[in-house]
VOPAGU-2260 file (C-alpha; in pm, 1 decimal, decimal comma):
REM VOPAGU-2260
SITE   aa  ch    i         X         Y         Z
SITE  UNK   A    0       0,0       0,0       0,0
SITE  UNK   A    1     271,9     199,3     124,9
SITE  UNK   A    2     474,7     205,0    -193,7
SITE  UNK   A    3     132,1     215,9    -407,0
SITE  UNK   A    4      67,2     614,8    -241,5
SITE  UNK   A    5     485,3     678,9    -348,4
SITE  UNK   A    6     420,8     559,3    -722,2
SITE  UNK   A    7     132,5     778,9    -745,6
SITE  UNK   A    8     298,5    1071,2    -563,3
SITE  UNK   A    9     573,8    1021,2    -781,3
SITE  UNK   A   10     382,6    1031,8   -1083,7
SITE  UNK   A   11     195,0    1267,6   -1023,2
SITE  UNK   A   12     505,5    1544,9    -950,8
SITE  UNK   A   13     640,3    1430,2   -1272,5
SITE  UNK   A   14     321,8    1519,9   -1465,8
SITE  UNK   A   15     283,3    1863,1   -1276,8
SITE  UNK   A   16     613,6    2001,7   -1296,8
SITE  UNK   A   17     505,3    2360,8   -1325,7
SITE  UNK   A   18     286,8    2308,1    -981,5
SITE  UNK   A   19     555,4    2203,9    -780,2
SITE  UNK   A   20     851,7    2448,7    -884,0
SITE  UNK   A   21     985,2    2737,5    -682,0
SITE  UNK   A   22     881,3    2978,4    -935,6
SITE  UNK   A   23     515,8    3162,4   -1019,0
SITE  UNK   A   24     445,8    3338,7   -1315,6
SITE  UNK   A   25     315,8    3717,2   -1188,3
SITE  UNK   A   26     188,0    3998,6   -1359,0
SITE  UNK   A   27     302,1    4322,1   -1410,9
SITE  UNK   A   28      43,0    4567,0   -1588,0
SITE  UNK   A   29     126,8    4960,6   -1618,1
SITE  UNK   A   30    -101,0    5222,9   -1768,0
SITE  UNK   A   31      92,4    5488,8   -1934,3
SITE  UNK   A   32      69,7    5721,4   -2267,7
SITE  UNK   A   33     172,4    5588,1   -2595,2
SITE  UNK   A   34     406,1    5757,6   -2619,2
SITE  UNK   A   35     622,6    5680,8   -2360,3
SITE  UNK   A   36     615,9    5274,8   -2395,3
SITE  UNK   A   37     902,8    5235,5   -2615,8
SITE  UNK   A   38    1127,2    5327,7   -2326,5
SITE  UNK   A   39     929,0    5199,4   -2071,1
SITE  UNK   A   40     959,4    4879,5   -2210,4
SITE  UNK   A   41    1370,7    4890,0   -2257,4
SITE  UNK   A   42    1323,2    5028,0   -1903,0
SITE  UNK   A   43    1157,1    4738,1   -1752,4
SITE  UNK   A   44    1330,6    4438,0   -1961,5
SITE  UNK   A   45    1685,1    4628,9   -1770,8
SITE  UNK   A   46    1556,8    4662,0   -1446,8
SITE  UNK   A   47    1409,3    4282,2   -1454,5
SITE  UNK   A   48    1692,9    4071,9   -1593,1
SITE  UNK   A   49    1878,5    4277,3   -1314,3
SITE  UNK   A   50    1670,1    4163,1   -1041,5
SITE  UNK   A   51    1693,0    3818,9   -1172,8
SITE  UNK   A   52    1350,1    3784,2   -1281,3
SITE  UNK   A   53    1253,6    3640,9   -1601,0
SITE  UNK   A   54    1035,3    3849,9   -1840,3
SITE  UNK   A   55     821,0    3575,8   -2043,7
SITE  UNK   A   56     598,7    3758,2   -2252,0
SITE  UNK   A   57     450,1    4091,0   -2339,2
SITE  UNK   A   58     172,4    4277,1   -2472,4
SITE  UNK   A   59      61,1    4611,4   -2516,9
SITE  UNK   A   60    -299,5    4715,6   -2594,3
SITE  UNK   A   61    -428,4    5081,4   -2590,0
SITE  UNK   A   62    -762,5    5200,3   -2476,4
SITE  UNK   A   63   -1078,6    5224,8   -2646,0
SITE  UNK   A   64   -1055,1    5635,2   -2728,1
SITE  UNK   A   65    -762,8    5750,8   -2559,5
SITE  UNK   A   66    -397,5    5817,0   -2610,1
SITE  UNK   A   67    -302,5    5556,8   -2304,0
SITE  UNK   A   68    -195,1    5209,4   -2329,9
SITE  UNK   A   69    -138,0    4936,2   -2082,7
SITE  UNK   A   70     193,1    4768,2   -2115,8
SITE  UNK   A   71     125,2    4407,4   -1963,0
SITE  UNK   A   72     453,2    4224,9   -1866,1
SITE  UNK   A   73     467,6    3835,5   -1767,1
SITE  UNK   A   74     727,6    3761,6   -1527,6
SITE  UNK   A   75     871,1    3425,3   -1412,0
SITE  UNK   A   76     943,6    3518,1   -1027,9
SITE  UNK   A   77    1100,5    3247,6    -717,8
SITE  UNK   A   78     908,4    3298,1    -444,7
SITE  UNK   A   79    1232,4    3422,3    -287,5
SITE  UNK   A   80    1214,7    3779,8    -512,4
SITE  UNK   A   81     878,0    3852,5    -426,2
SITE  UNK   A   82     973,9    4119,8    -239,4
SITE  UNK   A   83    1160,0    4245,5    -523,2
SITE  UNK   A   84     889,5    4264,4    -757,9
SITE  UNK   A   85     734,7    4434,6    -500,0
SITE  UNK   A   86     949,6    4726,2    -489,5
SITE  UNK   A   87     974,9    4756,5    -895,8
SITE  UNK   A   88     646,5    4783,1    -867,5
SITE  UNK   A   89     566,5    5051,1    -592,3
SITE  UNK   A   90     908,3    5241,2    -789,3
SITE  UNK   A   91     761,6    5201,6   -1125,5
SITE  UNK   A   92     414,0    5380,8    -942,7
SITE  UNK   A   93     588,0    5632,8    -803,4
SITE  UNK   A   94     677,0    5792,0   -1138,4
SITE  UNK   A   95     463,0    6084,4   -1212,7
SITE  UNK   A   96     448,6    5977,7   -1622,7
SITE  UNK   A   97     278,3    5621,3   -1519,4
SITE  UNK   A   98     -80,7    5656,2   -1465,4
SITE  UNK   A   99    -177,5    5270,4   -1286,0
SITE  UNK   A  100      52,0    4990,0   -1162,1
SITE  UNK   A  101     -74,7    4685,9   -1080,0
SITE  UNK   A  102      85,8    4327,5   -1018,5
SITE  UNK   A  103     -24,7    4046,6    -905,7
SITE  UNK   A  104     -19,1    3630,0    -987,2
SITE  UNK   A  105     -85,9    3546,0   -1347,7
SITE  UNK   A  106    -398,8    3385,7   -1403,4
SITE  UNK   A  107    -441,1    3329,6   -1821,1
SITE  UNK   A  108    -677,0    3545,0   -1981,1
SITE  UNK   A  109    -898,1    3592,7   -2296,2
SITE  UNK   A  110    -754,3    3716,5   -2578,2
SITE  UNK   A  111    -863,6    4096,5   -2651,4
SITE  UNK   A  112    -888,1    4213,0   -3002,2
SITE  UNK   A  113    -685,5    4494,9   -2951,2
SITE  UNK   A  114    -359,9    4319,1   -2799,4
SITE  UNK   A  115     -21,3    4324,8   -2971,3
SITE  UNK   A  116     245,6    4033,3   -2829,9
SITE  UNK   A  117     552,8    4129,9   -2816,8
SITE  UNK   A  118     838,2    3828,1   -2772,1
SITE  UNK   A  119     729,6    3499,7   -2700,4
């Protein structure tokens, strides 16, 4: 019995890698005007392969009748650097140019029509 509940446990880590890791995929979302996402976005891929974190995707979509656009970053984080994205976060929202910051886990989400990927 005993060795039944290890084969399964054992199986079961080996098809759920990604649930067992030490990292989480977060998101990083930033409203800001279109014009100033071409740096923002050199800006951020810097200041995250500094901090060790591991930028995955990203996508920038602009809003329905305005001149802002939300640059959406996916980040592959350890659980250790939380804190870290933490503080990019509450710096990046202390700018006066950046409009909204928000971050959080990444949960996958529909499509929108107006998204552009950038990177894979």
């Amino acid at each position: 019995m005993r060795a039944a509940k290890l084969s399964w446990l054992l199986n079961y880590f080996v098809r759920n890698p990604q649930r067992h890791s030490d990292h989480s995929d977060y998101r990083l979302s930033v409203l800001c005007e279109a014009g100033l996402v071409a740096p923002l976005r050199k800006q951020l891929f810097w200041e995250t392969h500094c901090l060790g974190l591991r930028a995955c995707d990203m996508a920038i979509e602009p809003l329905q009748g305005s001149l802002l656009v939300t640059l959406t970053l996916r980040l592959e984080c350890p659980l250790g650097l939380r804190p870290t994205l933490d503080q990019l976060a509450l710096r990046l929202s202390r700018q006066p140019q950046i409009r909204r910051v928000r971050w959080g886990r990444w949960h996958e989400q529909p499509k929108s029509p107006g998204l552009r990927r950038i990177g894979a």
